[in-house]
C-alpha positions as MATLAB code, in Angstrom:
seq = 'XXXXXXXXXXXXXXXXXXXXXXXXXXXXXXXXXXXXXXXXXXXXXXXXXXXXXXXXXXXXXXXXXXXXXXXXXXXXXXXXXXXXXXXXXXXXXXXXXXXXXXXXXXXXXXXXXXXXXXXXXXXXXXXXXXXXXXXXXXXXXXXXXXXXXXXXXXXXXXXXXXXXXXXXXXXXXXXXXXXXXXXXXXXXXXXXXXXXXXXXXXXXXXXXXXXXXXXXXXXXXXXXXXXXXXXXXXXXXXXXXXXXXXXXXXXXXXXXXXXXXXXXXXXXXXXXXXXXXXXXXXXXXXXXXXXXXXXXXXXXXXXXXXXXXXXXXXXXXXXXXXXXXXXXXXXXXXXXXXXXXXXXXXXXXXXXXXXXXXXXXXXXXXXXXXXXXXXXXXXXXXXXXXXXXXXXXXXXXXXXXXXXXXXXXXXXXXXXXXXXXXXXXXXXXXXXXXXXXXXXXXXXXXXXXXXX';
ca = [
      -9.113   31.049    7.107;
     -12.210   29.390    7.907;
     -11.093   26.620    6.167;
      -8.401   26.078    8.690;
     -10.601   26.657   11.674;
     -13.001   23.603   10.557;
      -9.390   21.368   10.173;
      -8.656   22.373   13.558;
     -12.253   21.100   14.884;
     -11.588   17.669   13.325;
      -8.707   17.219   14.767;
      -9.324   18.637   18.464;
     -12.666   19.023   19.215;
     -15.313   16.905   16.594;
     -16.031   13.851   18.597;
     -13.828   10.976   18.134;
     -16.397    8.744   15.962;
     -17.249   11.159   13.593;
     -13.577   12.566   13.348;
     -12.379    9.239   12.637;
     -15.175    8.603   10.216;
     -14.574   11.593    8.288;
     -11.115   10.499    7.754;
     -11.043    6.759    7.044;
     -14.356    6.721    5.711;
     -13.152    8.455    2.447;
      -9.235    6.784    3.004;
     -10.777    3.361    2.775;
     -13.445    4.435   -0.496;
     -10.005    5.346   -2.343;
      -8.056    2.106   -0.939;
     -11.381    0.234   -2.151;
     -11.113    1.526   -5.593;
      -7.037    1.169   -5.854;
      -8.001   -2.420   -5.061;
     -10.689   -2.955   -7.689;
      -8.346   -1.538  -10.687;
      -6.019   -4.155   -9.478;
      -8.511   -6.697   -9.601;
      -9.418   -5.719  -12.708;
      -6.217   -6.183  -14.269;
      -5.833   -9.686  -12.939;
      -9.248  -10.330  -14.165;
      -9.521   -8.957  -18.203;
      -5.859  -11.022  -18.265;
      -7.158  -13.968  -16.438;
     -10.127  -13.914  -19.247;
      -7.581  -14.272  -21.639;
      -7.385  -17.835  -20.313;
      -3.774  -18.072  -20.632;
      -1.300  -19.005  -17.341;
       1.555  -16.946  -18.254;
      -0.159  -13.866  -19.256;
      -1.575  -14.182  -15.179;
       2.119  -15.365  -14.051;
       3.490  -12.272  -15.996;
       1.177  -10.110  -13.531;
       2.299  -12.324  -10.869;
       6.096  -11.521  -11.271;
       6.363   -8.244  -12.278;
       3.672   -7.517   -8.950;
       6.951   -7.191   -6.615;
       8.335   -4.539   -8.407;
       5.342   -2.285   -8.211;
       4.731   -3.165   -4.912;
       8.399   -1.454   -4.786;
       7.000    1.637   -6.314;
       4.905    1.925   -3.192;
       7.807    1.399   -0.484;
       9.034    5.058   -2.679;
       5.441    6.439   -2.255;
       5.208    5.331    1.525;
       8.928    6.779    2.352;
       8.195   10.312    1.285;
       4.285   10.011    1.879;
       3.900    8.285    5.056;
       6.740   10.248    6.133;
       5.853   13.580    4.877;
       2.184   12.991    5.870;
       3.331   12.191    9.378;
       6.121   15.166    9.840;
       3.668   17.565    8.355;
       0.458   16.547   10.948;
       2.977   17.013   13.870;
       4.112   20.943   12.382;
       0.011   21.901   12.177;
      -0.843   20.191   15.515;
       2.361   22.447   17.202;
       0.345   25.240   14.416;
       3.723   25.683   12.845;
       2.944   26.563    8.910;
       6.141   26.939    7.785;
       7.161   23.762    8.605;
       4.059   22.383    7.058;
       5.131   24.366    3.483;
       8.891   23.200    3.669;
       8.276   19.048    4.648;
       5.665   18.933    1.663;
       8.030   20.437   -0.754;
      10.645   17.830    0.288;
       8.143   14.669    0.797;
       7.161   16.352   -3.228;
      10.269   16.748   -4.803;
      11.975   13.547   -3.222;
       9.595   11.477   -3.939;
       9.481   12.442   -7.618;
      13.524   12.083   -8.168;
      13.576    8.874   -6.278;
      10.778    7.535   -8.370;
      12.422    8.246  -11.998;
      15.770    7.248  -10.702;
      14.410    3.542   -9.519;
      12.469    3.915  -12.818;
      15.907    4.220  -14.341;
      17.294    1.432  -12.347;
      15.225   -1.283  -13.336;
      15.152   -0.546  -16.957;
      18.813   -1.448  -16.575;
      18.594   -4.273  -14.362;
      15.142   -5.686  -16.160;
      16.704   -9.381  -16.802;
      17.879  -10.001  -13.664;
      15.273   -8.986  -11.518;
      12.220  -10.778  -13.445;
      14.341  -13.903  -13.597;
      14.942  -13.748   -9.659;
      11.212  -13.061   -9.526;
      10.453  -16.661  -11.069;
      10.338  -15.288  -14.770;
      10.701  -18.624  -16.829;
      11.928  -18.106  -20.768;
       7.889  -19.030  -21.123;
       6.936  -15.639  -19.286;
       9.729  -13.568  -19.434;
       9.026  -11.408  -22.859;
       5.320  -10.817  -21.550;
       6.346   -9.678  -18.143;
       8.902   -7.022  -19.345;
       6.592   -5.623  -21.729;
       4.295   -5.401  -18.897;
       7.052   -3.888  -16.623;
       7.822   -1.746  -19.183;
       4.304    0.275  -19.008;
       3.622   -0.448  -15.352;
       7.074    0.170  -13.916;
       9.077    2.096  -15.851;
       6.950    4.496  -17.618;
       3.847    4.513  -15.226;
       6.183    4.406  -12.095;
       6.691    8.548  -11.156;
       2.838    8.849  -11.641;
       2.103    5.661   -9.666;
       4.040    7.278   -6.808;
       3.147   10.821   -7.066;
      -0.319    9.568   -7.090;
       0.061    7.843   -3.699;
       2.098   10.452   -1.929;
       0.366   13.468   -2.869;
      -2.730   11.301   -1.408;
      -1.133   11.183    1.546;
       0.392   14.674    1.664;
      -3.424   15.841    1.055;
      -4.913   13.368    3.694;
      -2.774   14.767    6.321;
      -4.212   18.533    5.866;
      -7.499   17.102    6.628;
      -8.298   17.000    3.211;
      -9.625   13.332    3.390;
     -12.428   13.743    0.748;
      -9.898   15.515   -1.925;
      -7.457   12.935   -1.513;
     -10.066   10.091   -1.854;
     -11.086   11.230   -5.080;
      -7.924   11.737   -6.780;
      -7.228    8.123   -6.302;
     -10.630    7.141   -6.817;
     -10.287    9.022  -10.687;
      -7.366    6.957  -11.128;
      -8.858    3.763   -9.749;
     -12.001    3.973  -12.027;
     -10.558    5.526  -15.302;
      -8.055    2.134  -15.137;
     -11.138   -0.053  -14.347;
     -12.598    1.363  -17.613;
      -9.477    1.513  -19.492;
      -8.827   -2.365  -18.936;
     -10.855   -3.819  -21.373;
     -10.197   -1.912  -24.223;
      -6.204   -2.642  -23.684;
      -5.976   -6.154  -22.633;
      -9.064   -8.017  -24.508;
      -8.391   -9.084  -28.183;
     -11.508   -7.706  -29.608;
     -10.407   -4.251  -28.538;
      -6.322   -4.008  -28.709;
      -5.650   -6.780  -27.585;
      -2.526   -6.378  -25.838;
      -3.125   -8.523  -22.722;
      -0.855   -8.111  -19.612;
       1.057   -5.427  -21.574;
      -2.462   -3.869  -21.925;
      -3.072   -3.846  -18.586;
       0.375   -1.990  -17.820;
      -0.927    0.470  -19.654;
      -3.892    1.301  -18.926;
      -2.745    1.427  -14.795;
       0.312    3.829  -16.500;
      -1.933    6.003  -17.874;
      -4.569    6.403  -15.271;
      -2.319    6.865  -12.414;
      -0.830    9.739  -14.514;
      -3.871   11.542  -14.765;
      -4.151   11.010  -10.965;
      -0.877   12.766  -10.334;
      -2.027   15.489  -12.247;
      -5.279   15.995  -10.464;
      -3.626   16.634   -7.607;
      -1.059   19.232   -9.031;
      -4.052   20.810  -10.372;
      -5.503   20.755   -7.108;
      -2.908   21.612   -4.766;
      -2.271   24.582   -7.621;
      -6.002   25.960   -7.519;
      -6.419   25.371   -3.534;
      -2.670   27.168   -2.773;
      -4.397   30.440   -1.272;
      -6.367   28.664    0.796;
      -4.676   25.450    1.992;
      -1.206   25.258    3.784;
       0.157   22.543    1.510;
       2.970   23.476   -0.990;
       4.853   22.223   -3.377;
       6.585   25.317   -4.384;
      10.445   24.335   -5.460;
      12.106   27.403   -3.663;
      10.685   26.250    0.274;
      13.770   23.171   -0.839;
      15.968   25.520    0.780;
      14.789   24.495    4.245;
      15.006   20.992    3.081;
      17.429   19.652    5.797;
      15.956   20.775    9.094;
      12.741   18.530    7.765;
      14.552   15.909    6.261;
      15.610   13.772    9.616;
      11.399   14.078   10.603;
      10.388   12.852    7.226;
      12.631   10.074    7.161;
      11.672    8.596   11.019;
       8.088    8.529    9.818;
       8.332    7.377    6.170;
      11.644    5.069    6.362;
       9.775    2.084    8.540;
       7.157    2.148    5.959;
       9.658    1.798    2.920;
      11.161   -0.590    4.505;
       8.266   -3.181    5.273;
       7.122   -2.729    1.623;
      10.894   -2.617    0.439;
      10.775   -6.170    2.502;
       7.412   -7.188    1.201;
       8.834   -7.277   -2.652;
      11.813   -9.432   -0.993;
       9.058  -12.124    0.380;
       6.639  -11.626   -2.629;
       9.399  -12.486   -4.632;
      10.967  -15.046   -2.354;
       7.459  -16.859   -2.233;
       7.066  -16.479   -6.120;
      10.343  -17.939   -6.594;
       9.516  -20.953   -4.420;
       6.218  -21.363   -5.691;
       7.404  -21.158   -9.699;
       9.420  -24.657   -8.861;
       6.345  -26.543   -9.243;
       4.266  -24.715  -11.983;
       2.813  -22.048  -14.161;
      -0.474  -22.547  -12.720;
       0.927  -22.436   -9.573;
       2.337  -19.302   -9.771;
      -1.088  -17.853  -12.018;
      -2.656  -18.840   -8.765;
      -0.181  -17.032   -6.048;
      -1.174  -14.079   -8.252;
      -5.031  -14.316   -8.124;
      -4.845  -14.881   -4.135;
      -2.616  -11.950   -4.019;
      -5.341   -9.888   -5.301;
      -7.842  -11.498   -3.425;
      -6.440  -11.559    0.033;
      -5.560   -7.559   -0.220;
      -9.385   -6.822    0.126;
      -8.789   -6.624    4.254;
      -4.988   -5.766    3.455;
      -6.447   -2.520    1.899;
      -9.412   -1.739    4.048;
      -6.662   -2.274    7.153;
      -3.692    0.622    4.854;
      -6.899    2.440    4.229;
      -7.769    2.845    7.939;
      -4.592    3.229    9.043;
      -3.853    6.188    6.141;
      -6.662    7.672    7.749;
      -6.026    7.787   10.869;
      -2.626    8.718   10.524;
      -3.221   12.604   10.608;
      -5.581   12.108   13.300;
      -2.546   10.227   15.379;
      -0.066   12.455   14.576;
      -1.817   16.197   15.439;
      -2.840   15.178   18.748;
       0.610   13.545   19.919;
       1.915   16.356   18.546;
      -0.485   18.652   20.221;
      -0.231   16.381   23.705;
      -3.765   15.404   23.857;
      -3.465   11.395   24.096;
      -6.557   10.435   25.670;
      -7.670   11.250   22.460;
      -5.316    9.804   20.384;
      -5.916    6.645   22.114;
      -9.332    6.741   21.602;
      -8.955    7.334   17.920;
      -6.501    4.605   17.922;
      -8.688    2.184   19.285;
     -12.268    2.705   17.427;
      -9.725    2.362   14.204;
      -8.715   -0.905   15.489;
     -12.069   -2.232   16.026;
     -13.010   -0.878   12.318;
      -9.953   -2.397   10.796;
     -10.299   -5.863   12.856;
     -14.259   -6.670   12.227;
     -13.964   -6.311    8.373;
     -10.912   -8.731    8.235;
     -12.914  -11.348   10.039;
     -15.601  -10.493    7.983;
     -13.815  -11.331    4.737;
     -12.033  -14.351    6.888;
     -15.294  -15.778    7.146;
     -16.289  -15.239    3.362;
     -13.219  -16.514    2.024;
     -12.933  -19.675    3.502;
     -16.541  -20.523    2.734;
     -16.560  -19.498   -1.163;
     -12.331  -19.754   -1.897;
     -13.708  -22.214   -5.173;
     -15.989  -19.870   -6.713;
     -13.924  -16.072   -5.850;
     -10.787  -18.219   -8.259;
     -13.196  -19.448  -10.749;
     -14.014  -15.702  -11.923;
     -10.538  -14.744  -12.295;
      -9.671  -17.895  -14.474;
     -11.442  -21.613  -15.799;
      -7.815  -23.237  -15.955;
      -9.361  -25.958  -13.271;
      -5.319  -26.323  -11.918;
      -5.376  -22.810  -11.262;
      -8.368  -22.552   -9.739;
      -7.395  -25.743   -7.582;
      -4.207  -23.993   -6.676;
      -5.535  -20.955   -5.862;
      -8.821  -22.582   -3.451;
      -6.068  -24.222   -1.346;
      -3.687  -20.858   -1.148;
      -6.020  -18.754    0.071;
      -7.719  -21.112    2.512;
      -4.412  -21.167    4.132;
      -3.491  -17.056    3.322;
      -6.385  -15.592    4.809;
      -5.935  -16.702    8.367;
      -3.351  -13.951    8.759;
      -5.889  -11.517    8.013;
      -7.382  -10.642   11.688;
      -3.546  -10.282   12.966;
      -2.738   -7.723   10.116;
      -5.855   -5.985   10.550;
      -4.608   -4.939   14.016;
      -0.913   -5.039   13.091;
      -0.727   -2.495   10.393;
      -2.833    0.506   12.625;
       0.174   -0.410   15.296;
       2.738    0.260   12.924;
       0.897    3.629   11.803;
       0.570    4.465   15.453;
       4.661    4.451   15.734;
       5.078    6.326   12.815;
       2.473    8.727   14.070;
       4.483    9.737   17.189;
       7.641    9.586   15.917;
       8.727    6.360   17.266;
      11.736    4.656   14.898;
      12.396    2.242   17.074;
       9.289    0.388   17.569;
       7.637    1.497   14.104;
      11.024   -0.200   12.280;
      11.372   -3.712   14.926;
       8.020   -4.326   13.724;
       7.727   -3.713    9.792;
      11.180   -5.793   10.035;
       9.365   -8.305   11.535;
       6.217   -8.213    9.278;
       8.385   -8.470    6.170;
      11.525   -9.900    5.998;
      13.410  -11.133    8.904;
      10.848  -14.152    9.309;
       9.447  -15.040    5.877;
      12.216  -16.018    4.331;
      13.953  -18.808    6.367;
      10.559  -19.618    7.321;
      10.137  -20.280    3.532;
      12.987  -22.653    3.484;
      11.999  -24.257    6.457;
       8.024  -24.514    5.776;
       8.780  -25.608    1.942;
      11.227  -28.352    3.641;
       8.559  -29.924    5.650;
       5.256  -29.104    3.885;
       6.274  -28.357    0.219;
       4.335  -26.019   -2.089;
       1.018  -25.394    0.549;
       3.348  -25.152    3.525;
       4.571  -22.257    2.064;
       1.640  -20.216    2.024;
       1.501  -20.734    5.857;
       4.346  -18.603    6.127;
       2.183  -15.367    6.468;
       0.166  -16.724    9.446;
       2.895  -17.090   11.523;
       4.642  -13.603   10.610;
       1.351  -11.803   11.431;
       1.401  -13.390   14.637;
       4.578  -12.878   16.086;
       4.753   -9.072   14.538;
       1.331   -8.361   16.431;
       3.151  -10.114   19.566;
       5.787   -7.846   19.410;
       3.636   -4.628   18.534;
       1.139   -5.106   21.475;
       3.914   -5.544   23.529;
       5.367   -1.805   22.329;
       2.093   -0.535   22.678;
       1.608   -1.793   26.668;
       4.999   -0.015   27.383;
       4.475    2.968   25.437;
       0.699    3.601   27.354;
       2.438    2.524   30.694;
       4.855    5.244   30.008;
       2.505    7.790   29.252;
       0.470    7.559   32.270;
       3.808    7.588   34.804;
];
């Protein structure tokens, strides 16, 4: 019971720095280390010193990024839903959208496990798999998305399912075992004086590390079940449809930008693999690099979603806004920090993924261009988080639309048209741009609503 009482402090009474720090502070350590096991996979391949064992990365990356639009529908959602029920203090609510955000998520997963098994061919040769990478990125696919994908999103949503009971630290540290037993697991898989199974190796080892994530947190939610509100249990399914309309406001937006983000990843992959292997090893390596602030920003965000959500919910937005904001400024001043860093070292931060000196030429000029989108999506993504927070479809889905999707791809067309293969990776700027446009302008005419 006590345990409760100190949940309720963070979210209504603890003051608004340190609530927010005890939240995102431990949200962005776990984002941190998600990012640095997918570093590391890009960089024991990229030692191997071979183009399409990096490209095979680089293709199959849509697919898991696919994985996460799963995670975010029933995780986001569920994490969202369920902060509204405890800041109304309605438990059974809490019990009954955590069972569904649980069990959905886990079907869901195995069925679009299922799905691309069957569809394999046709979805890594839209992706820009050439007859040179195709074998290695299936038999990466195989481990990474196939076998590894119900732990990869169990691991993910029960993070966010924790997170939102004000369980920050917990859920940081499930993801954080995952994150570092992959980081160790790497080397031994992928190099050839250990197993050498390269890419394939790396599937692996992310497989079988975000499996003993998953399980953590059963373990956890198991032990902590007297205590805690969260549930799992199979029988609160019952009550599955009065939650199921709440879950899906919150968590569809979220799918959907990351359903859209494998459409543009792939789109820009596809573009990018008309020119060369190299080309595409280096899309891959700047995709790892520029989600550094992209993480910090999901981290923040993940954070402050429960934070968002209880006080809407429990009609105290002076505080929410507050919350809202200091995230922001978090968010905001580490993008520009890394916008600054990137620009001045983009040579060197390829070099130690790969020596291929067209790769690492490749990858300098992407990112130079890439990382100016960073300060817009710092600010962008909290927006989005905001809308799902209080329940707002409208605005939360214009905008992850708009983020992913309805712009990047003719802009692709159009961009490769007039500026060929670097034009392209200008494509992101300009989405992040417009989308925070359009998101500022919700968020003026929701806080001019509030205060009539």
């Amino acid at each position: 019971m006590k345990q409760n009482m100190d949940k309720t402090e963070l979210f209504e009474k603890i003051p608004v720095p340190q609530a927010v720090a005890r939240q995102i502070v431990p949200a962005i350590a776990s984002q941190m280390i998600a990012l640095l096991y997918n570093l590391a996979d890009t960089y024991f391949v990229g030692r191997l010193n071979n183009p399409a064992e990096t490209a095979a990365v680089t293709i199959v990356y849509p697919s898991f990024v696919m994985l996460t639009a799963v995670s975010n529908l029933f995780g986001v959602g569920g994490a969202s839903a369920l902060s509204r029920a405890l800041g109304k203090k309605d438990s059974e609510s809490v019990k009954g959208i955590a069972a569904l955000a649980f069990w959905g998520g886990l079907g869901t997963a195995i069925l679009f496990s299922a799905l691309f098994l069957i569809f394999a061919r046709p979805v890594l040769v839209l992706c820009g798999a050439s007859s040179a990478v195709y074998d290695i990125a299936f038999e990466y696919a195989l481990w990474v998305v196939v076998l590894g994908g119900p732990g990869t999103v169990l691991n993910t949503l029960l993070s966010n399912l924790v997170r939102a009971e004000g369980n920050a630290a917990a859920a940081a540290c499930g993801v954080s075992i995952g994150g570092i037993l992959n980081i160790l697991l790497d080397p031994f898989f992928i190099l050839p004086q250990f197993l050498g199974r390269g890419a394939a190796g790396a599937g692996m080892a992310t497989a079988f590390s975000n499996l003993v994530a998953a399980l953590y947190f059963l373990v956890y939610i198991t032990v902590k079940r007297k205590k805690n509100i969260l549930s799992i249990h199979p029988a609160r399914l019952q009550y599955a449809g009065r939650y199921f309309r709440s879950l899906l406001i919150s968590g569809f937006p979220s799918a959907v930008q990351y359903a859209l983000t494998v459409v543009a990843i792939a789109a820009q992959s596809k573009f990018v693999s008309l020119y060369s292997t190299e080309a595409v090893a280096a899309l891959g390596i700047v995709k790892k690099l520029d989600q550094l602030p992209l993480y910090f920003s999901i981290g923040a965000a993940n954070g402050l979603l429960p934070l968002l959500a209880y006080n809407y919910s429990a009609g105290n937005q002076k505080r929410r806004r507050k919350i809202f904001k200091l995230g922001c400024t978090v968010s905001l001043v580490f993008s520009l920090l890394c916008l600054m860093i990137y620009e001045l070292f983009a040579p060197w931060l390829s070099s130690v993924f790969i020596s291929d000196p067209d790769t690492i030429r490749y990858s300098t000029g992407f990112l130079r261009c890439m990382v100016t989108a960073m300060p817009m999506m710092s600010v962008c993504y909290p927006m989005i988080i905001q809308f799902q927070a209080m329940g707002r479809f409208r605005e939360s889905m214009i905008c992850s639309i708009l983020r992913k999707g309805a712009l990047d791809i003719p802009l692709l067309f159009l961009m490769n048209a007039l500026f060929g293969l670097y034009g392209c990776m200008w494509v992101q700027p300009v989405v992040d741009t417009v989308s925070l446009i359009v998101a500022g302008k919700f968020y003026r005419t929701l806080g001019r609503a509030e205060r009539l």
